[in-house]
C-alpha positions, -999 to +999 in steps of 0.1 A: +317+391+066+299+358+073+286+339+045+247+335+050+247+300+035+274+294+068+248+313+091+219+292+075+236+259+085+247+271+116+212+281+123+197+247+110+221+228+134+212+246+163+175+240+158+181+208+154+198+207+185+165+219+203+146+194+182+130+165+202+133+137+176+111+111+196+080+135+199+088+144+160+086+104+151+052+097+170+034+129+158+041+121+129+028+082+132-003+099+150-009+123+122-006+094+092-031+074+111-054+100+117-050+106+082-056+067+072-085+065+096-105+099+083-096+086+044-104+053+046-071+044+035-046+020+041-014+037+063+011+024+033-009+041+007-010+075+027+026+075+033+033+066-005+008+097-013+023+119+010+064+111+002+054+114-037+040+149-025+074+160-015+103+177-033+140+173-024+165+206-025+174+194-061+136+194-074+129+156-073+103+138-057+111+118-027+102+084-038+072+069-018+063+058+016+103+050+025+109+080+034+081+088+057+088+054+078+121+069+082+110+101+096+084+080+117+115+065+133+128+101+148+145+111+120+141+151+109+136+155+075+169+177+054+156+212+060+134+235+073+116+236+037+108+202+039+093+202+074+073+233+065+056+214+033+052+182+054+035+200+085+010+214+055+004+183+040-001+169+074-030+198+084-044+197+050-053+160+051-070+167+087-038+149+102-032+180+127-054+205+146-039+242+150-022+229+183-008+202+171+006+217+138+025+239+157+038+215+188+053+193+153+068+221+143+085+227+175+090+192+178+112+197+146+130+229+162+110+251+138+081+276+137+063+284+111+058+319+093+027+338+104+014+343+071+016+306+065+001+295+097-034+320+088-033+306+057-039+272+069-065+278+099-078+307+089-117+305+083-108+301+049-080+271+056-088+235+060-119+231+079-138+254+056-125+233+030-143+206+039-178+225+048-174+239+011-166+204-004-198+191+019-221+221+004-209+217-032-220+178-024-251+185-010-260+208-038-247+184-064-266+154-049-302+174-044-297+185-084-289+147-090-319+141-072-341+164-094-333+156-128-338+119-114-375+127-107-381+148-139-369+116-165-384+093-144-414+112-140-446+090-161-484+099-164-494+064-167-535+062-169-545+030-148-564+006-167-561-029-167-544-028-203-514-005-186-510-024-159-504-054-175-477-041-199-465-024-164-463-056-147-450-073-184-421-042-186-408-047-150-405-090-153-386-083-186-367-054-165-359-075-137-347-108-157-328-088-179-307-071-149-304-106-129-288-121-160-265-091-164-256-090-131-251-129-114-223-141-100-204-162-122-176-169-105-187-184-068-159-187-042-161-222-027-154-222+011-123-237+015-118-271+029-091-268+054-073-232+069-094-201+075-132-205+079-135-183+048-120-179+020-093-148+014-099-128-015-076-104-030-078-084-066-052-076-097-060-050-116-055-049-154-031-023-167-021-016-205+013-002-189+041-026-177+062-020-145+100-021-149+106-052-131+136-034-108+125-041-071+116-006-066+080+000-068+084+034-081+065+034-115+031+051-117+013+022-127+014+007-094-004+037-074-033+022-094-030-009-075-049-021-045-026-028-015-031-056+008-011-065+042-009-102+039+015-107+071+021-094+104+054-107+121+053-107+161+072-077+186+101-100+190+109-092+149+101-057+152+064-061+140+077-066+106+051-061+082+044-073+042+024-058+015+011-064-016+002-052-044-010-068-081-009-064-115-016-080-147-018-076-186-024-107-214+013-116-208+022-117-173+006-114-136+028-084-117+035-086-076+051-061-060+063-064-026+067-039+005+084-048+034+090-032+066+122-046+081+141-029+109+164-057+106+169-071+071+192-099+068+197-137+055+204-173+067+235-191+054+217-229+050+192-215+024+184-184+013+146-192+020+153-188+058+164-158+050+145-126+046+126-136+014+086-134-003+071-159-017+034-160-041+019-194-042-002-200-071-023-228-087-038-223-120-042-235-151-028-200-161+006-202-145+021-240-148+010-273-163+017-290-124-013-305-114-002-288-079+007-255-065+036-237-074+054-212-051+073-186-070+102-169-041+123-145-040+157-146-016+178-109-009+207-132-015+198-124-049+187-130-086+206-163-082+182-173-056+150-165-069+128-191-090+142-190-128+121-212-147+108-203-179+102-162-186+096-156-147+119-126-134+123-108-102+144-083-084+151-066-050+158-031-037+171-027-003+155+010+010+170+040+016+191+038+050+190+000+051+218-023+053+221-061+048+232-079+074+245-054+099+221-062+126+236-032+146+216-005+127+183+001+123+172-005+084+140+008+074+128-024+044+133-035+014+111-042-015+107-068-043+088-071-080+078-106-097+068-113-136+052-144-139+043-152-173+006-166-185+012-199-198-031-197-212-048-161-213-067-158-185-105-131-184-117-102-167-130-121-137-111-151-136-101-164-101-070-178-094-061-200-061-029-181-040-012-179-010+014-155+001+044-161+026+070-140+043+101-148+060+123-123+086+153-130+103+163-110+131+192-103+154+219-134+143+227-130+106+238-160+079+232-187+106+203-211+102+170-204+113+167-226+145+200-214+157+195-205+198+205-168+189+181-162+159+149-148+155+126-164+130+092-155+123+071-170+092+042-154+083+015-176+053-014-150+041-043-178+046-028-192+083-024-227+069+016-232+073+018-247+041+030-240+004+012-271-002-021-253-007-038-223-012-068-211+004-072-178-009-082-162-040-069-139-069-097-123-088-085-103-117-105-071-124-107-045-148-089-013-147 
């Protein structure tokens, strides 16, 4: 008698025999982009929603947005459970119609049961979802709107004596809000690079982030992503993301890279795939000059060690060093660099970020004929000498 675990893997295999991987990969990077575009979102911070969303056989999470670039790249996710919560996701989130849910589906070599398929385009499904969540919005915001009128509602009798404590009461009102709420922290236009200044934020946390390259600790989703560089077709449109942290001790960086290549140079390990945050602040270093803080995949050797800075790498799932043959998916990296004077809610700090990928020719140096170099600087000024953008550090 066969075993139906054997029949469910034979079955599995022959679906994904009939499964068209390259129409699987772009529906999906069509659906995370409709997605980004109807949220207002960045794409990393979808896929990172998304691939938290998702359980493995064994009960875990998957961790993040690695996982979804790898299924963006043709790859079919474990097993048919897994597609089936995906393709829901996916509908849910307005990222597929009813005809394209099920052309993913059968992009994947699966269909999806009838009573799960109602359940999500049914009148009652998603788009009613959202004419529900647009009543209930409508009916909160005319309530709003309501109470607003009854406290603010004032019989005022209009005799000169009123009027002039009107006039008095609305001065007082009006200085008092304009001292509350004026800039006190002016960004200068910068004097040479971009015709205006970059601005990014860190956001204060009470929590610390294990400082293990991996990006996977909660405290980060509270973070505001930023893709500081763009590398050109020739590196595979490499891209690098950042996100920061920071408490009364430290100022936190985590890194996300997309790499399909990720490999190093044998001169320096700074030709090599490698970060870098530039700062210059009182905060940081008594230099009267910018100080670039790096970090090289050759490894904790060749990132920055002075005084109680740390950092660390992860290479992603289904990513090699230095095999340029297969096709790697990232790697990512975190940064602790220690206050050296407390900085304030709404203190701004000079930066500069800059990325490095090496392609196609690895541990050679980075002018060799047969190597493809790309470096990427945040604020387009090709320098570590300066930095032209700004770190403002909020509240949480």
């Amino acid at each position: 008698m066969e075993n139906p675990s054997e029949h469910s893997e034979k079955r599995w295999v022959t679906m994904e025999n009939r499964a068209n991987r390259k129409q699987f990969g772009q529906m999906l990077t069509k659906a995370i982009r409709t997605i980004a575009t109807y949220e207002e979102k960045n794409i990393s911070v979808i896929q990172d929603e998304i691939g938290y969303s998702l359980r493995k056989k064994n009960g875990e999470y998957y961790k993040g947005g690695t996982i979804i670039e790898y299924w963006r790249k043709g790859h079919l996710p474990p097993d048919r459970d897994t597609i089936l919560e995906l393709a829901k996701v996916l509908a849910e989130r307005h990222g597929l119609d009813e005809k394209k849910y099920e052309k993913f589906l059968l992009a994947a070599g699966e269909r999806g049961p009838e009573d799960f398929y109602q359940a999500l385009f049914s009148p009652t499904g998603v788009e009613s979802k959202g004419e529900t969540s647009e009543t209930s919005i409508s009916s909160s915001l005319t309530a709003q709107k309501v109470e607003t009128e009854k406290t603010f509602s004032i019989n005022i009798s209009w005799n000169s004596k009123t009027m002039y404590f009107a006039v008095a009461t609305i001065f007082l009102v009006l200085a008092a809000a304009y001292a509350y709420f004026r800039p006190r922290n002016v960004i200068p236009t910068p004097q040479s690079g971009p015709s205006e200044a970059y601005v990014l934020s860190a956001v204060h946390t009470d929590q610390a982030p294990e400082i293990d390259g991996r990006l996977d600790d909660q405290v980060w989703m509270k973070a505001t992503h930023l893709v500081f560089a763009k590398h050109p077709p020739q590196n595979g449109m490499t891209t690098a993301t950042i996100k920061l942290l920071w408490d009364n001790y430290y100022l936190y960086a985590g890194f996300d890279i997309n790499d399909t290549q990720v490999e190093g140079s044998s001169v320096t390990p700074w030709d090599g795939d490698s970060v870098s945050l530039i700062l210059d602040s009182e905060h940081v270093e008594n230099e009267p000059e910018t100080v670039e803080y790096r970090h090289s995949l050759l490894g904790q050797a060749n990132a920055d060690t002075r005084g109680d800075f740390l950092s660390r790498h992860y290479l992603k799932d289904h990513t090699t060093y230095n095999e340029p043959k297969n096709d790697d998916v990232g790697y990512s990296v975190e940064m602790r660099i220690p206050w050296i004077t407390l900085p304030t809610v709404g203190t701004l700090v000079k930066v500069d970020l800059l990325s490095v990928d090496h392609d196609n020719n690895p541990d050679t140096e980075f002018d060799d004929p047969d190597t493809v170099f790309s470096k990427v600087f945040w604020d387009n000024d090709s320098t570590v000498d300066k930095s032209e953008g700004y770190l403002l550090l909020e509240d949480n």
